[in-house]
C-alpha positions in Angstrom: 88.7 87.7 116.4 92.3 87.4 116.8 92.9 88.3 113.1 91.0 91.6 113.4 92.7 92.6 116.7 96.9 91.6 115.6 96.4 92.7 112.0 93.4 94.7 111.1 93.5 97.3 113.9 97.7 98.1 113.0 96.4 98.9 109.5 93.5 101.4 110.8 95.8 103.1 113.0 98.2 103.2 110.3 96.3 104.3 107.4 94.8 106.9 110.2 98.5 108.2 110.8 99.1 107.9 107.3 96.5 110.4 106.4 97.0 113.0 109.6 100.8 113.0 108.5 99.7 114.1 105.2 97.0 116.7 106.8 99.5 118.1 109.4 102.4 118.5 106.9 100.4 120.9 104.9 99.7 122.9 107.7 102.7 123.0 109.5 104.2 124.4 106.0 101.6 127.3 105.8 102.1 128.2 109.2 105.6 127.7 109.4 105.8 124.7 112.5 108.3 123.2 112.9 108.4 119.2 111.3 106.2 117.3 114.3 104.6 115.4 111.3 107.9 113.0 111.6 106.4 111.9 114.9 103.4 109.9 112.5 106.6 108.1 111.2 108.3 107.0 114.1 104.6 105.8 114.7 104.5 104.0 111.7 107.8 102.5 112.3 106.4 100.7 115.1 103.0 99.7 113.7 104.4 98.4 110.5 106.2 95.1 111.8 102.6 94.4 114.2 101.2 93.6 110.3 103.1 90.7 109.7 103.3 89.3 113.0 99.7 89.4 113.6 99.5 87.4 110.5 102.3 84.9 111.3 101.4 84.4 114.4 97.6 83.8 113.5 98.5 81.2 110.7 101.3 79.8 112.6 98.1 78.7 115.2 97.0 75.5 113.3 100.2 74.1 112.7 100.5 72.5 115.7 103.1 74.7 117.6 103.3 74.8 121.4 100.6 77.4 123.0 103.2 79.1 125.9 102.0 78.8 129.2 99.4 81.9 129.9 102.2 84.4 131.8 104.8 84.1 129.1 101.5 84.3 126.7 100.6 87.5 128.3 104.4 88.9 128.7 104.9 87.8 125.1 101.3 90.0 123.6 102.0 92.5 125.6 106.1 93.1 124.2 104.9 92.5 120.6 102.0 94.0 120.6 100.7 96.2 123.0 104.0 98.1 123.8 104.5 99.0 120.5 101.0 99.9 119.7 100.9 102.1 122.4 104.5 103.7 121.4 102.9 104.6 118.3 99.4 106.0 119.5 101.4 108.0 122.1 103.8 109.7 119.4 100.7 110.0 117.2 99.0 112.2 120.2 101.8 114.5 120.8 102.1 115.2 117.0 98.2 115.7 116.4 98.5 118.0 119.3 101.0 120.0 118.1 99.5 120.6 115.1 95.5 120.5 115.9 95.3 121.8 119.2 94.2 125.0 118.1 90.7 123.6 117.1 89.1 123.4 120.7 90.5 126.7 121.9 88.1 127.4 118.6 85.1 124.6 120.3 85.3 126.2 123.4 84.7 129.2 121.7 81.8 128.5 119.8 83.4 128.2 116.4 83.8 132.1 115.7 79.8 132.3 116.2 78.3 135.3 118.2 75.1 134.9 119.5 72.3 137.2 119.5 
């Protein structure tokens, strides 16, 4: 379970930014926005190094190394991991707000659709 959560769940989010970067640059073009789609790669920038010390720290387990004591286990996860994670997800949102916000103006609208 630790593998999934320190390496496979940074790549999800990643590939996920990855792909709405894409998305949103298209669109910001053909309406003229401004560049919010380089807020997907300052979130990149902090998911990319939670890859490879997911995996370090996940093969470094059986070697015998010293477990820390549970606070500086819990300070420790939640500096290398969490804060960053949530850096990224946070700059994702403001970016995939920017640029898709428009759509539930469109929900709440009913899609365009008049009813009878």
């Amino acid at each position: 379970m630790s593998l999934v959560l320190s390496t496979i769940c940074p790549l999800a989010a990643g590939i996920l930014f990855l792909l709405l970067m894409v998305m949103s640059r298209r669109l910001g073009q053909a309406l003229e926005m401004p560049g919010y789609y380089r807020l997907y790669i300052a979130s990149l920038v902090f998911i990319l190094p939670l890859l490879p010390a997911g995996l370090i720290l996940f093969i470094a387990k059986p070697w015998g190394l010293p477990e820390p004591d549970p606070e500086t286990g819990l300070i420790l996860k939640t500096l290398l991991a969490s804060l960053p994670l949530t850096l990224a997800v946070t700059l994702a949102l403001l970016a995939t707000v920017r640029y898709w916000g428009w759509i539930w103006g469109e929900i709440r609208k009913g899609g365009g659709r008049r009813e009878p």
